[in-house]
C-alpha positions as CSV (number, residue, x, y, z in Angstrom):
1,X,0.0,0.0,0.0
2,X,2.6,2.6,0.7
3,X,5.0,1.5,-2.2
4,X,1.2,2.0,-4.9
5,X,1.2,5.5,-2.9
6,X,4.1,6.6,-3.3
7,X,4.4,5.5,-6.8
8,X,1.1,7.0,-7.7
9,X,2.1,10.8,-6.4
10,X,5.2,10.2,-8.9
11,X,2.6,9.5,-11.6
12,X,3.0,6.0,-12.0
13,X,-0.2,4.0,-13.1
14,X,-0.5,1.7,-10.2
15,X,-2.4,-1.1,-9.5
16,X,-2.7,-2.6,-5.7
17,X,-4.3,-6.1,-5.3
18,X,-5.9,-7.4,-2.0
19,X,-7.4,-10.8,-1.8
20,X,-9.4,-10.0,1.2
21,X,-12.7,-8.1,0.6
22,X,-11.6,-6.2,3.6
23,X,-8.6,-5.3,6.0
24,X,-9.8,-6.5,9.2
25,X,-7.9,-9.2,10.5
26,X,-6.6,-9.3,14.2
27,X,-2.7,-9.9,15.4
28,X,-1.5,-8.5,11.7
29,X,1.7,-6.8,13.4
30,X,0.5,-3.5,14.8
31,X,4.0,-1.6,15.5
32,X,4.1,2.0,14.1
33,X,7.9,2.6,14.4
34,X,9.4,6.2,15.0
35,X,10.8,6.2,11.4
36,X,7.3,5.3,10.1
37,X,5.6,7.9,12.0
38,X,8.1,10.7,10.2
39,X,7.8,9.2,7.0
40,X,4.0,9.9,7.6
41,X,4.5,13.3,8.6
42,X,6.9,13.9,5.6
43,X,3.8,12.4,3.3
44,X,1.5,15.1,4.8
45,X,-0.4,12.3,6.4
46,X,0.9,12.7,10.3
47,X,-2.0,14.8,11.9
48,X,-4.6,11.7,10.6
49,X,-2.1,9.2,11.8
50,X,-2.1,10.2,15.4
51,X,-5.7,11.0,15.3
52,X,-6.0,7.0,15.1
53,X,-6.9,5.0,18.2
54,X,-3.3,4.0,19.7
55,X,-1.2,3.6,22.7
56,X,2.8,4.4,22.8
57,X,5.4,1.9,23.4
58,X,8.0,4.2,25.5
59,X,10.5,1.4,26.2
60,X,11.1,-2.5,27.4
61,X,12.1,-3.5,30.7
62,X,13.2,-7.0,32.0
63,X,12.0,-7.8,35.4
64,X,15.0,-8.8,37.9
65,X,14.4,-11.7,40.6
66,X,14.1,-8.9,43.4
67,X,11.6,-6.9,41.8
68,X,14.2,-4.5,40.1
69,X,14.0,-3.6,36.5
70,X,16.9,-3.4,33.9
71,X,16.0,-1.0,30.9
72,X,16.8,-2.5,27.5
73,X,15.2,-0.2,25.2
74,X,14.3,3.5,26.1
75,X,12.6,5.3,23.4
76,X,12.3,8.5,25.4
77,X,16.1,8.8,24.5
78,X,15.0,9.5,20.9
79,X,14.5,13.1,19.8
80,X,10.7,14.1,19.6
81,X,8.7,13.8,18.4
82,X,9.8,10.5,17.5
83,X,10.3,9.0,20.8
84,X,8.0,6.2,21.0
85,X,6.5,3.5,19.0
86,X,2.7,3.5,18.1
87,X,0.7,0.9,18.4
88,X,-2.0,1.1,15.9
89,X,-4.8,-1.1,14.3
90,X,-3.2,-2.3,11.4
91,X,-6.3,-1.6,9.5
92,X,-7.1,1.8,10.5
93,X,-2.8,2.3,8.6
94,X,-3.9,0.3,5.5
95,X,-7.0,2.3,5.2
96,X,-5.3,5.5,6.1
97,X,-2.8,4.7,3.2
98,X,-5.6,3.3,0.7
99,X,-8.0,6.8,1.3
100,X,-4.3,8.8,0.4
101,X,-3.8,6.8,-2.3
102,X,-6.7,7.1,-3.9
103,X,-6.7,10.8,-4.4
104,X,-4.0,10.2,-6.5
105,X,-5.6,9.5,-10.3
106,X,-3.1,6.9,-10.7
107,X,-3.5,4.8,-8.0
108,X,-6.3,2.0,-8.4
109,X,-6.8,-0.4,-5.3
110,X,-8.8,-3.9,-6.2
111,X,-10.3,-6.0,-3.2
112,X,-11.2,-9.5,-3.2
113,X,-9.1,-10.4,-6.2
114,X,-5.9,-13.1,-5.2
115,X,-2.5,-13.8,-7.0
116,X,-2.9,-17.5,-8.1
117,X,0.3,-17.1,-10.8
118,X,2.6,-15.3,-12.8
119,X,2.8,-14.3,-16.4
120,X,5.6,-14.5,-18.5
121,X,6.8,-14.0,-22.4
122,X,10.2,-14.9,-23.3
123,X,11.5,-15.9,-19.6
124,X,10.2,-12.0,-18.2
125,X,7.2,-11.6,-16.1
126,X,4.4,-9.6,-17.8
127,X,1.8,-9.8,-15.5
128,X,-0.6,-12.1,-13.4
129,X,-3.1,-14.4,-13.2
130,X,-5.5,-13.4,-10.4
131,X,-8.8,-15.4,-9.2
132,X,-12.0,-13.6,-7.7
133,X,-13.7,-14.6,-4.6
134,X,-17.0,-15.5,-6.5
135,X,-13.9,-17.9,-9.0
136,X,-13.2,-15.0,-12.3
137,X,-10.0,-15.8,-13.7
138,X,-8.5,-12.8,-15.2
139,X,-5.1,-11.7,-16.7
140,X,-3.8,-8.3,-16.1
141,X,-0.7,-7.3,-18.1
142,X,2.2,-4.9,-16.3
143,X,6.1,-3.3,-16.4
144,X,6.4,-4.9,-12.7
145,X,5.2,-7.4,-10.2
146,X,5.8,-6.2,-6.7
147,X,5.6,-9.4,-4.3
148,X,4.2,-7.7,-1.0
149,X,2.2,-11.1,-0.2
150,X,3.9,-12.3,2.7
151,X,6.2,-15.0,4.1
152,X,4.0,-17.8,2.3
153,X,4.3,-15.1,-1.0
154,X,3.1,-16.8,-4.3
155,X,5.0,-14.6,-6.5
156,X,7.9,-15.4,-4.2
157,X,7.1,-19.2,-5.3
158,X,6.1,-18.5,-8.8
159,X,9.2,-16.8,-9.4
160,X,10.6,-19.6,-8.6
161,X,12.8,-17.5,-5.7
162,X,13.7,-19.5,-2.7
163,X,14.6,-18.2,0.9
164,X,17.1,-19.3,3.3
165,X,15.3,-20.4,6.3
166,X,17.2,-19.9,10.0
167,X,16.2,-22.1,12.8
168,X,13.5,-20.6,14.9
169,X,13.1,-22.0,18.7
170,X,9.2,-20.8,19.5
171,X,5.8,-19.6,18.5
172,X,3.6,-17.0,19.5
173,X,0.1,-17.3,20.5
174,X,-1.8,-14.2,19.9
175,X,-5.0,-13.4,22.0
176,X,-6.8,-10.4,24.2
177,X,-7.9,-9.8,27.0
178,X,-10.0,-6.7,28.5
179,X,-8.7,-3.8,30.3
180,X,-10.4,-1.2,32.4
181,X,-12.2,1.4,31.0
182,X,-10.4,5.0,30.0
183,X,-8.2,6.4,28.1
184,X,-5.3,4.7,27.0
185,X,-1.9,5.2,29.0
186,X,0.3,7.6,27.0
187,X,3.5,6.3,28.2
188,X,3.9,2.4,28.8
189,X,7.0,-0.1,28.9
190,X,6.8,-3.7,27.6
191,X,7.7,-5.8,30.8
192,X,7.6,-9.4,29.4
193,X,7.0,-12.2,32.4
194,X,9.0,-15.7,31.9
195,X,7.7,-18.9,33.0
196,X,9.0,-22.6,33.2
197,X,9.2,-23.1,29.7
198,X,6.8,-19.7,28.3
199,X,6.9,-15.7,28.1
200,X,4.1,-13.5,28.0
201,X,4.4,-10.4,26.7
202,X,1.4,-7.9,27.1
203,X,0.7,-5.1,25.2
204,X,-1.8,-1.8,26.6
205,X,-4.4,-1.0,23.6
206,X,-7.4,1.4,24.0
207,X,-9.9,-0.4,25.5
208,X,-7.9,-4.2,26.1
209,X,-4.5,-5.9,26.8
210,X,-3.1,-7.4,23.6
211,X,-0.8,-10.7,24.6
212,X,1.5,-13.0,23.1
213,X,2.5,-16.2,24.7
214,X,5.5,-17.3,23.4
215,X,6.3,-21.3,23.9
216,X,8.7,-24.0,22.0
217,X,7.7,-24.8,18.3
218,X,6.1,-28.4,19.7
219,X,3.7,-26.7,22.3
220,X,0.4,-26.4,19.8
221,X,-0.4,-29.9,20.9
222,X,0.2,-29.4,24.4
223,X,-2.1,-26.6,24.3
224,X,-4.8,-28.6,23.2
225,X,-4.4,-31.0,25.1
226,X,-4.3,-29.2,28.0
227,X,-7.3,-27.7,27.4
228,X,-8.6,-23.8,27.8
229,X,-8.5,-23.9,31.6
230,X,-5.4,-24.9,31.9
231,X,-4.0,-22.1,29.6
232,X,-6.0,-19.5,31.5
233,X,-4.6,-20.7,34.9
234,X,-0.8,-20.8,33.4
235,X,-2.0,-16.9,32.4
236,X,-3.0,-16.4,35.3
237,X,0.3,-17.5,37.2
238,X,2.2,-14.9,34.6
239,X,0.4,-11.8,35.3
240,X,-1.5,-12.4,38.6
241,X,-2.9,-9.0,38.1
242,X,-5.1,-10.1,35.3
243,X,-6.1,-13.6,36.6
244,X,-9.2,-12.3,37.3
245,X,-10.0,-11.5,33.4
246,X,-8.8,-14.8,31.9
247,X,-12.5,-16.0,31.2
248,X,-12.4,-13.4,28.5
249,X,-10.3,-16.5,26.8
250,X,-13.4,-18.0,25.6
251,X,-12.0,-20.6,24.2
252,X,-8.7,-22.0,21.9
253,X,-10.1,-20.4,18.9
254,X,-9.5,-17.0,20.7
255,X,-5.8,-17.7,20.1
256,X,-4.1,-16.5,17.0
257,X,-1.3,-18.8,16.6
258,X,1.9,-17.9,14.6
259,X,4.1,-20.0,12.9
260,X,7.4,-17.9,13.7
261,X,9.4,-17.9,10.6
262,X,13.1,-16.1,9.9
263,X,13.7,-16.4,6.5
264,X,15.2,-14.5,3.8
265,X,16.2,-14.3,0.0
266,X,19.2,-14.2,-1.7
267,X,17.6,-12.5,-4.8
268,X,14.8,-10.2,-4.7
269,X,14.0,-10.2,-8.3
270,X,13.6,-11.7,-11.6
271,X,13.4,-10.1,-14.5
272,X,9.8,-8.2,-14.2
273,X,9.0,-9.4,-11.0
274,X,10.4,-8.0,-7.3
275,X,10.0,-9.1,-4.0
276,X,10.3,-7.0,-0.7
277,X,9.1,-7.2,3.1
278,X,7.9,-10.2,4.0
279,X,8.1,-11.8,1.1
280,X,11.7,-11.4,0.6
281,X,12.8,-11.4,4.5
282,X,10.1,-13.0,6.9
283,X,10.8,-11.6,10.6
284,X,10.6,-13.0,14.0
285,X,8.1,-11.2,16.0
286,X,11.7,-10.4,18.2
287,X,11.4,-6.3,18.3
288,X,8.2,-6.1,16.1
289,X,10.4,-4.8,13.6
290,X,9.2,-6.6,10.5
291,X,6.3,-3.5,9.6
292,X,8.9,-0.8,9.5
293,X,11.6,-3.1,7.4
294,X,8.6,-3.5,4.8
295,X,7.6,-0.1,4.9
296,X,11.4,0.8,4.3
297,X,11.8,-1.5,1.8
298,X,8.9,-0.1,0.0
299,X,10.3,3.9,0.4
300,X,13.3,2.4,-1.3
301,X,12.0,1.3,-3.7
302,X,9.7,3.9,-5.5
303,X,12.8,6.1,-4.6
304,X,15.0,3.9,-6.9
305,X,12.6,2.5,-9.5
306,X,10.2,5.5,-10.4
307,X,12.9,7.1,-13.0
308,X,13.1,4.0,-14.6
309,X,9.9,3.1,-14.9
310,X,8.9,6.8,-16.3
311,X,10.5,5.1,-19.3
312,X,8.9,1.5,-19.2
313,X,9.5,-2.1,-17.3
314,X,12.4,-1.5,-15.4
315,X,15.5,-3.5,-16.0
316,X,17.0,-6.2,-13.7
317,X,20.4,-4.1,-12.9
318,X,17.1,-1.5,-11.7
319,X,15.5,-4.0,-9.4
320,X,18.8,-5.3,-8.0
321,X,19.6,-2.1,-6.5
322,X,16.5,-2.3,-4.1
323,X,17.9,-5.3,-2.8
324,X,21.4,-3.6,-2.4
325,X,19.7,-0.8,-1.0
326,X,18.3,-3.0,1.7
327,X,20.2,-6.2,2.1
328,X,22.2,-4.2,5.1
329,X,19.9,-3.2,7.4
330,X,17.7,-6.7,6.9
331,X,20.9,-8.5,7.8
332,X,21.4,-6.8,11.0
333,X,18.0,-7.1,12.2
334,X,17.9,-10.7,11.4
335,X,21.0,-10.9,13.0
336,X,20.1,-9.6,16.3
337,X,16.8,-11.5,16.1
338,X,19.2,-15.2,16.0
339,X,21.4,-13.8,18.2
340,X,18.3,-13.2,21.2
341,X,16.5,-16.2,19.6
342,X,19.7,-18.8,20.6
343,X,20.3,-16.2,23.9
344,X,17.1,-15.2,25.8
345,X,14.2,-17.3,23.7
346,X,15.8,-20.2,23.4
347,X,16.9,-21.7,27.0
348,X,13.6,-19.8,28.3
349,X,11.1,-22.0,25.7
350,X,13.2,-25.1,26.4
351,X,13.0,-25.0,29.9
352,X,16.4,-24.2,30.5
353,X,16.4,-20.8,32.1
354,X,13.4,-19.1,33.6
355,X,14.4,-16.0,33.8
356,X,16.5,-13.8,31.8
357,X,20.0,-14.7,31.7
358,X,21.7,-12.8,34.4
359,X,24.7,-12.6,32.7
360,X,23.4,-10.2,29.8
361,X,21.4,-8.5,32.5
362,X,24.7,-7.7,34.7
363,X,26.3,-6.9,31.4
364,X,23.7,-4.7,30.0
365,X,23.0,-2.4,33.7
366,X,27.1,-1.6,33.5
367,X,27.1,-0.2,30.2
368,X,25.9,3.4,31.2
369,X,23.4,4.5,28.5
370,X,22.7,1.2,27.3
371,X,18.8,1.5,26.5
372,X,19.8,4.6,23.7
373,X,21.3,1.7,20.9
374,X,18.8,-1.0,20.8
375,X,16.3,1.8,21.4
376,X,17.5,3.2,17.9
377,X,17.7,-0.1,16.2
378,X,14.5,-1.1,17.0
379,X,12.2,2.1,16.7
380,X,14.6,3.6,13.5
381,X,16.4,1.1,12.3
382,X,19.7,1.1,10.4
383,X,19.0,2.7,7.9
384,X,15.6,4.7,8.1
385,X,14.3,5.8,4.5
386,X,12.9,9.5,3.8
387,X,10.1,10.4,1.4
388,X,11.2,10.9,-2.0
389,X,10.6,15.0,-2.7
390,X,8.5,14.4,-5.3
391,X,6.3,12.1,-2.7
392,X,5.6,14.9,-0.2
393,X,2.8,17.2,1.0
């Protein structure tokens, strides 16, 4: 959505396709980061972001054994106005992008209508095949393919690119639970809680707590067959302070389970076709990082494709410097995603530690100003992207 916006204010004909007839679905990723919210603001488009229902991350905290809390992110060491991370609907930011977009005469935005396959002519992609919900099969001709679809991308697969996949040690089990009524807090710190073998991390939205348990890749059939009580009473013994809300679990279909994947492509491209976000680097839920990578990648790449394309399909020496652009930054992230995944998530899922390890916490609490690096890598990243000129308002 922000790559057909962007492309549309450079007068690009665009064409954005979504399979779902609308953009309501819960646990999508819901992290605003800092550089996000000033890429809005360079758009024009800042004063109807913040007008959106959200709450602000201001930093992350682990708990110590004696109640003591060692800072590990602190966003308030960022310069305002960007010193926080939103957390926002992700369907009140798709249609906040889609209602921009379409003011632009360029831009056209399709619902209901899936990717099934790509065309090609000569070894180049040309197009795709896309399928209806009520079944039309149609073929719709184009310079480029943009794969935003995902870690399970089928123009990924069509194109016959094929990630390299990194051993991930857990899942994450997505679910709500209610809050008391008001506003939402302004200022709040993520302050995970470890378990025997589990985290929970819980999240303060307008109105209710959004949680992730997080539990070794093999634990889906031990929550079944433990039942819904007995995940409410392990709940429960995380946060004490919301046991007496765990009814609002209904049941194990209230749980949005994640198959954590860390994954990502050599090659972005073919020729005619390009893949970025998910669908060329697929991100642990570590950070909540994956939404801004995307949205970088997509900045980058109107930035570097839109002369090109003023002059038809872009070339492959075009669409390999998107990937050049931001192979750095996706390598670094990914990294520091293993590196917490073999060090924190790890021994915690598999039993090993219950806590976290108090090595890296004595470590981290004598390096004076600690919380200002990771709180820049994760809420700007390493390389933020700007709007183009040409994009702005």
């Amino acid at each position: 959505m922000m790559l057909g916006l962007l492309l549309a204010r450079a007068g690009i004909q665009v064409l954005v396709l979504e399979k779902h007839a609308d953009f309501l679905r819960d646990f999508r990723g819901d992290t605003v980061h800092a550089s996000t919210v000033r890429l809005l603001d360079e758009l024009g488009l800042g004063d109807r972001f913040r007008a959106l229902p959200q709450s602000q991350l201001r930093g992350f905290e682990l708990p110590g054994p004696d109640g003591s809390m060692t800072v590990i992110a602190d966003f308030r060491t960022l310069r305002p106005p960007y010193n926080y991370v939103a957390m926002v609907p992700q369907w009140d930011l798709l249609s906040l992008l889609a209602d921009a977009a379409r003011c632009e005469p360029q831009f056209e935005l399709q619902m209901e209508r899936e990717v099934v396959d790509l065309l090609t002519d000569g070894g180049r992609t040309v197009g795709v095949r896309t399928r209806s919900s009520a079944g039309e099969v149609a073929e719709l001709r184009c310079d480029l393919v943009v794969g935003c679809d995902g870690r399970d991308s089928v123009v990924r697969r069509r194109a016959g690119l094929v990630p390299r996949a990194y051993q991930v040690p857990f899942d994450t089990w997505w679910f709500r639970l209610p809050r008391d009524s008001g506003p939402a807090p302004q200022e709040d710190r993520l302050q995970p809680r470890f378990g025997r073998d589990e985290i929970l991390l819980s999240i303060p939205r307008p109105g209710y707590f959004q949680l992730a348990y997080i539990a070794a890749k093999n634990a889906d059939r031990r929550i079944a067959e433990e039942g819904i009580e007995k995940f409410r009473a392990r709940i429960g013994q995380l946060r004490p302070d919301l046991a007496d809300r765990v009814g609002g679990i209904a049941s194990l279909h209230d749980l949005h389970h994640l198959d954590v994947k860390l994954d990502r492509l050599r090659t972005w491209h073919r020729d005619g076709v390009l893949c970025i976000g998910d669908a060329a680097h697929a991100m642990s839920p570590a950070g909540g990082v994956g939404i801004n990578l995307a949205i970088q990648d997509a900045v980058a790449a109107a930035r570097l494709l839109v002369e090109p394309m003023r002059h038809g399909p872009p070339q492959p020496r075009d669409l390999a410097r998107v990937r050049r652009r931001r192979w750095m930054p996706t390598v670094i992230m990914q990294t520091v995603q293993r590196i917490l995944h073999y060090a924190v998530f790890g021994p915690i899922v598999s039993g090993q530690e219950t806590k976290f390890p108090p090595l890296a916490r004595s470590a981290i609490s004598r390096i004076p100003g600690f919380g200002i690096i990771p709180a820049r890598l994760v809420a700007l990243g390493p390389l933020p992207e700007h709007a183009p000129r040409w994009a702005r308002r």
